[in-house]
C-alpha positions as CSV (number, residue, x, y, z in Angstrom):
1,X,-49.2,14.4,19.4
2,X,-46.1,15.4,17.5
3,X,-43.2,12.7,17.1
4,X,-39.7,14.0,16.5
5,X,-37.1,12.6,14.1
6,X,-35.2,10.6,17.0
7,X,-38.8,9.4,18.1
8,X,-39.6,8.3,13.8
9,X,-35.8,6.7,14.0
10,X,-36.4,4.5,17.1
11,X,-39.6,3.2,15.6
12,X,-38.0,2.3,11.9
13,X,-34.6,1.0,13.1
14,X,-36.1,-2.6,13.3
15,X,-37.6,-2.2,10.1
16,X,-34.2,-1.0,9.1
17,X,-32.9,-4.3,11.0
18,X,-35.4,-7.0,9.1
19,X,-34.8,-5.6,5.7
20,X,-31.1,-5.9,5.8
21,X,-31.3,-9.1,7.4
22,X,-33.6,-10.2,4.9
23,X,-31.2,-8.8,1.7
24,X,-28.1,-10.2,3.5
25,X,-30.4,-13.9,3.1
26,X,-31.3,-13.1,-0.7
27,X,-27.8,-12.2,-1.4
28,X,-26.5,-15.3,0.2
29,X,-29.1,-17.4,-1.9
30,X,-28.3,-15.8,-5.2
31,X,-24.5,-16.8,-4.8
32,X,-25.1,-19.8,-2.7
33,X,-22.2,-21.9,-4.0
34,X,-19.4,-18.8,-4.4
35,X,-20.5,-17.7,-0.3
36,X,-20.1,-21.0,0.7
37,X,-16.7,-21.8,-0.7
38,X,-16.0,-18.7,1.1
39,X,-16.9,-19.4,4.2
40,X,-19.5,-17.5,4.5
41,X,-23.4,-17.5,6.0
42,X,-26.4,-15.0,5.6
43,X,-25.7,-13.3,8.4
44,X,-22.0,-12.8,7.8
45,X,-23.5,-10.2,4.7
46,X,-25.7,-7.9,7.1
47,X,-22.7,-5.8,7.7
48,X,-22.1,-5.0,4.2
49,X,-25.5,-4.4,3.4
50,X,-26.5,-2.2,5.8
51,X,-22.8,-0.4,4.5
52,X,-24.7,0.0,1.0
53,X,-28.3,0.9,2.4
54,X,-26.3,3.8,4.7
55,X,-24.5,4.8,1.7
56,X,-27.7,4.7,-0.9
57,X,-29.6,6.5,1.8
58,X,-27.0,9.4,1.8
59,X,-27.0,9.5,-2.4
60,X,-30.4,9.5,-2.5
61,X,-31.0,6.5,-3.8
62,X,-33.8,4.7,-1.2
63,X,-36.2,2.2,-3.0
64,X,-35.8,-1.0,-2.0
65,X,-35.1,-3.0,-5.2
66,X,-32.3,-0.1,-6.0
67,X,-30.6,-1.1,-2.6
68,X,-30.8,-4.6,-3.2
69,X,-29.4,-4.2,-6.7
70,X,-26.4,-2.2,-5.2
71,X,-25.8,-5.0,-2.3
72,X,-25.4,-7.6,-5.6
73,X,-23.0,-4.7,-7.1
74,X,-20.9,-4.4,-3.8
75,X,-20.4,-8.2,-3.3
76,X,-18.6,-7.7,-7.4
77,X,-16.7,-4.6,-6.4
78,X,-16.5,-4.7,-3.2
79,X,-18.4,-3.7,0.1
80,X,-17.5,-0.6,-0.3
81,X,-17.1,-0.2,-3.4
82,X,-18.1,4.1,-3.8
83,X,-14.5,4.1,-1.3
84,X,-12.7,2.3,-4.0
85,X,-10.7,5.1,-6.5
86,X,-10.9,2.5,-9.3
87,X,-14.9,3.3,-9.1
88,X,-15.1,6.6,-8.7
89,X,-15.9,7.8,-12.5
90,X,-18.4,5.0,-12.6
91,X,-20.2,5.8,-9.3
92,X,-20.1,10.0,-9.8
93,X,-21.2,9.0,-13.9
94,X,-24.3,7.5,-12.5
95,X,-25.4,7.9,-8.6
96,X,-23.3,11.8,-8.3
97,X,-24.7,12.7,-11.7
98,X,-27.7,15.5,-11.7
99,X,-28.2,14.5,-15.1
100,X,-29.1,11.3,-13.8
101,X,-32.4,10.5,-12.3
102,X,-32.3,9.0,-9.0
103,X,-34.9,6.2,-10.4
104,X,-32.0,5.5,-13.5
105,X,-29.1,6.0,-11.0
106,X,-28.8,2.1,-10.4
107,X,-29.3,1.2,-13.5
108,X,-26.4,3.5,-15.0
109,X,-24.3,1.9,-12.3
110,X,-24.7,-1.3,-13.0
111,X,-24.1,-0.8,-16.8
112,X,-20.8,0.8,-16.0
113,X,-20.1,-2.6,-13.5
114,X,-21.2,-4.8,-16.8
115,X,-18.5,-2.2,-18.4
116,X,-15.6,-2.9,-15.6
117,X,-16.4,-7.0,-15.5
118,X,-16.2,-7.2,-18.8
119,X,-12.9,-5.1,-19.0
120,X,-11.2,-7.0,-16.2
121,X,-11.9,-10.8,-17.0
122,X,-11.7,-10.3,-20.9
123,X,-10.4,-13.7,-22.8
124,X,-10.1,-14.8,-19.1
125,X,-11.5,-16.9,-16.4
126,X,-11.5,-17.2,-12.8
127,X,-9.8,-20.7,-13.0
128,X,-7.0,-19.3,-14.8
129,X,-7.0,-16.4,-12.8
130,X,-6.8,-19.0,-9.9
131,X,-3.9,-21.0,-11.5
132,X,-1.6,-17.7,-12.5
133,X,-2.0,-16.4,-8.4
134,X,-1.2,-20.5,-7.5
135,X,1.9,-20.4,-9.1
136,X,3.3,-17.0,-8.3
137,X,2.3,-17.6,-4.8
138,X,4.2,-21.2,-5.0
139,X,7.3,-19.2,-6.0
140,X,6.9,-16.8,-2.8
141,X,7.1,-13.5,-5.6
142,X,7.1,-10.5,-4.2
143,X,3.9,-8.7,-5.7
144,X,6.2,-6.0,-8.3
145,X,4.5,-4.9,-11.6
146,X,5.7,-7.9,-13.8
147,X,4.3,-10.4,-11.7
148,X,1.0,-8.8,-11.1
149,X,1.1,-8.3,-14.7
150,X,1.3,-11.8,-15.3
151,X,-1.8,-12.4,-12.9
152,X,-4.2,-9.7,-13.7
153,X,-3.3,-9.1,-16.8
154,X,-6.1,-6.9,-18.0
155,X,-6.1,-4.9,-15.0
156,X,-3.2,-2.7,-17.4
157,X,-5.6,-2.8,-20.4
158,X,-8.4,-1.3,-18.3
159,X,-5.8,1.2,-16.7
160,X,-2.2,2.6,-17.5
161,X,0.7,2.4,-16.6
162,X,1.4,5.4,-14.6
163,X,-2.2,4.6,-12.5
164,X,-1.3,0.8,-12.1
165,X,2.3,1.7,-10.4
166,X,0.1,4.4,-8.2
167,X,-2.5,1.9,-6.7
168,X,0.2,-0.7,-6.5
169,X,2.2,1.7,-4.3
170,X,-1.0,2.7,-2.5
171,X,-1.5,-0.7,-1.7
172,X,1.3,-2.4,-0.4
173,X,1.8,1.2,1.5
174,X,-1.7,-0.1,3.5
175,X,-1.3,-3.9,3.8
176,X,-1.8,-5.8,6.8
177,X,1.4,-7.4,8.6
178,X,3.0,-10.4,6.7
179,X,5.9,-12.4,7.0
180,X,6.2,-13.9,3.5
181,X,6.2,-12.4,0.2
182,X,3.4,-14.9,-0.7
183,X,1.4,-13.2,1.6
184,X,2.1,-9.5,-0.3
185,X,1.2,-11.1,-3.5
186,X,-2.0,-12.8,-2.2
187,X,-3.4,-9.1,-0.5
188,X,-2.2,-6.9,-3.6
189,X,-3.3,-9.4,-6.3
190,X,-6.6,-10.3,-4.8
191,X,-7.5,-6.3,-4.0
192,X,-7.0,-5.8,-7.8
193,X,-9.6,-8.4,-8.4
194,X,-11.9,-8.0,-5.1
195,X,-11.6,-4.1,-4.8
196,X,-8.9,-1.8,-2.3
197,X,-10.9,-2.6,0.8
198,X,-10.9,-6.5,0.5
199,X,-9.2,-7.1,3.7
200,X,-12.4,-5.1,5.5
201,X,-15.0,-7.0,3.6
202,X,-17.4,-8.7,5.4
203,X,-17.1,-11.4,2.5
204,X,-13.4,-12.5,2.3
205,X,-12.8,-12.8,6.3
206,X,-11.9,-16.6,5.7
207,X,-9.7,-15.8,3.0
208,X,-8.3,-13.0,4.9
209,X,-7.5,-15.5,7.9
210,X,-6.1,-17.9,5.2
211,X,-3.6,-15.6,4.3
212,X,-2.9,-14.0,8.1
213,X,-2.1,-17.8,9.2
214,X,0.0,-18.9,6.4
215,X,3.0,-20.5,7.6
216,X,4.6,-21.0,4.2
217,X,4.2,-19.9,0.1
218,X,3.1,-23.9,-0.1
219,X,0.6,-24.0,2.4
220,X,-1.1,-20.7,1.2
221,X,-1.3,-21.8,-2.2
222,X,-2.9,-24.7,-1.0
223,X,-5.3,-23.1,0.5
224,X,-6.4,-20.6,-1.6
225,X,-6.2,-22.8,-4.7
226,X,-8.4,-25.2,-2.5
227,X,-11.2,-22.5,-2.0
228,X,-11.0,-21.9,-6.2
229,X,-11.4,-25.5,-6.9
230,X,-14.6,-25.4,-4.6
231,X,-16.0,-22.6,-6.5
232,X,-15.8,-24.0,-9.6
């Protein structure tokens, strides 16, 4: 009896199913208190990582551990974070790299994620992170380059200038529909932090909602600043 590929892909797509199910649940546990100030449940993560198993799968990269590794990596940077142009030196330097085993490939990766996190929140916190986006979201600012500055600040240490103005510009070019400027800032300020594709992230739908029903710079702050405090 000969089985085709289509006949081998009915057979392992539960398999396929189970495992994801059951790294969506590890993921969950691993970050139990941060997922649920977000809102978020175990199942809420299959999504993203069966985006990172397709993904691995077409780099190559296929043992389980690796992939479970890369779904912790994608709820840092994002769920897709190999989409993200921020990432793409760091993701061709380890998983695109023939001089770079496939069985080293995650590991390289998550150095250069060690590399980025350490960049980004340098002499910094999340709390004050939290406090700088409160305030600026209070005052309704529209999200320009000072005030982003002034909220992520080492995001123009870890890039310059010219780069910073260019994502900015791609960004608020590709937000979602507002009505406030406190809205602007929260999307533009939290994509810096959360990765380009936030607003698609199977992770930040409550805070995506937060932002979508906010009636006022007040009650968004509130919000969000809410969420923070339970996360500490």
């Amino acid at each position: 009896m000969r089985f085709s590929k289509e006949q081998f892909s009915v057979f392992e797509e539960p398999v396929r199913r189970e495992w994801i199910a059951q790294a969506a649940e590890r993921l969950h546990q691993t970050y139990s208190g941060y997922f649920k100030a977000l809102h978020v449940e175990a199942r809420d993560l299959e999504p993203l990582c069966a985006a990172v198993e397709r993904w691995a799968a077409e780099s190559g990269l296929t043992g389980q551990r690796d992939v479970s590794q890369l779904c912790c990596v994608a709820s840092t940077l994002g769920h897709e974070f190999w989409r993200d142009p921020r990432f793409g030196s760091y993701v061709n330097g380890a998983a695109g790299n023939a001089d770079v085993s496939k069985n080293k490939a995650v590991e390289a990766l998550i150095n250069n994620v060690h590399v980025w996190l350490g960049g980004l929140w340098q002499n910094d916190t999340v709390e004050d992170f939290a406090r700088r986006l409160d305030r600026h979201i209070r005052q309704n600012d529209e999200p320009d380059t000072q005030k982003l500055m002034a909220i992520v600040p080492n995001h123009w240490v870890l890039f310059d200038a010219d780069t910073n103005e260019r994502l900015v510009a791609w960004l608020k070019q590709n937000l979602p529909p507002t009505s406030i400027s406190a809205q602007r800032l929260a999307y533009v300020s939290l994509a810096l932090v959360y990765g380009t594709g936030w607003v698609r992230d199977p992770q930040y739908v409550h805070l995506v909602r937060m932002i979508e029903t906010a009636t006022s710079s007040t009650m968004l702050a509130d919000n969000i600043s809410a969420m923070y405090a339970e996360m500490a």
